[in-house]
C-alpha positions in Angstrom: -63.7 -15.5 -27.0 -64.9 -19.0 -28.7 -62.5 -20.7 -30.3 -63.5 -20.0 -33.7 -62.6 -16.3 -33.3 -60.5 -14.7 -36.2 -57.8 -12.4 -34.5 -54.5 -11.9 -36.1 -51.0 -10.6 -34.9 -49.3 -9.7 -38.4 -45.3 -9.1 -38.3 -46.0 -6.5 -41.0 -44.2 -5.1 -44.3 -45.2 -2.0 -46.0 -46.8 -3.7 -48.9 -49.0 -6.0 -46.5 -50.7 -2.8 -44.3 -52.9 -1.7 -46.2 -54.8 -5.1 -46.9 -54.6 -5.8 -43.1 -56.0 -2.6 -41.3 -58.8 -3.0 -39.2 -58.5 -7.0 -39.3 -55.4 -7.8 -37.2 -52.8 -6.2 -35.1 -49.5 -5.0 -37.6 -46.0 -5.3 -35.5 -42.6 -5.0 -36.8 -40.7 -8.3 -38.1 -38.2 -9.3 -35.4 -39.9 -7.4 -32.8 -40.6 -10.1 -30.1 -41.5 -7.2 -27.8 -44.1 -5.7 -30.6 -45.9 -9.4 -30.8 -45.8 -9.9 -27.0 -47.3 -6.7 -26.8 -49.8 -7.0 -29.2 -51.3 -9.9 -28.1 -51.3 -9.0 -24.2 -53.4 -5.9 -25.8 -55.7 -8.8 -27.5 -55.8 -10.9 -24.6 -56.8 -8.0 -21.9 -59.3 -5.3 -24.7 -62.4 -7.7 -24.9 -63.3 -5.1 -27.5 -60.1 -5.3 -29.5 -60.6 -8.9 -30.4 -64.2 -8.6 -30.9 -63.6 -5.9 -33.3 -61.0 -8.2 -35.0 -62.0 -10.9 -35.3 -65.3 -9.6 -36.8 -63.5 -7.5 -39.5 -61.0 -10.7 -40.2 -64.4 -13.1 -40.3 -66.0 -10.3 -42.8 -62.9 -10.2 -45.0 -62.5 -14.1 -45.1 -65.9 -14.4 -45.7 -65.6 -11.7 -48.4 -63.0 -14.2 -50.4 -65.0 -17.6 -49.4 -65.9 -19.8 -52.5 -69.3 -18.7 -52.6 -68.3 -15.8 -53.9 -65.1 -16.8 -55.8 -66.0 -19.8 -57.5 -69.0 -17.5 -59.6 -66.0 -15.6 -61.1 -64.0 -18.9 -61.7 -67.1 -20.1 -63.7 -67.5 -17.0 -65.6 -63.9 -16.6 -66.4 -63.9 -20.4 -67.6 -66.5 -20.4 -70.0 -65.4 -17.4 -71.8 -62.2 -18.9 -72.1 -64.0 -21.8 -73.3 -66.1 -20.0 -75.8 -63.1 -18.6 -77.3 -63.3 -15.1 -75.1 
């Protein structure tokens, strides 16, 4: 795994879940137990943290200013046209 590798262990609320499958590990908050577990399962399932840290890298990549700041611009000059 290269040092640059995405791979999250999330202490989890109900609102957070959805936004997060597929892209990290969710565990309970307070659950030292859950998190120790979770990462021995990233640390031992070469797969797991392939898997990811290629959906986390995707999702990141999906929110990266390249794609954000077109939006930004848009958004400002309407405003600034009066829209």
């Amino acid at each position: 795994m290269s040092a640059s590798s995405l791979i999250s262990v999330i202490k989890h609320s109900s609102c957070a879940f959805p936004r997060m499958r597929g892209n990290a590990l969710l565990v309970p908050p307070r659950d030292a137990e859950a998190m120790a577990g979770a990462v021995r399962r990233i640390l031992t399932e070469p797969s797991l943290a392939e898997r990811l840290s290629r959906n986390a890298r995707l999702r990141a990549e999906a929110h990266g200013w390249s794609v954000v700041l077109p939006h930004w611009e848009e958004l400002l000059e309407k405003v600034a046209a009066g829209g």
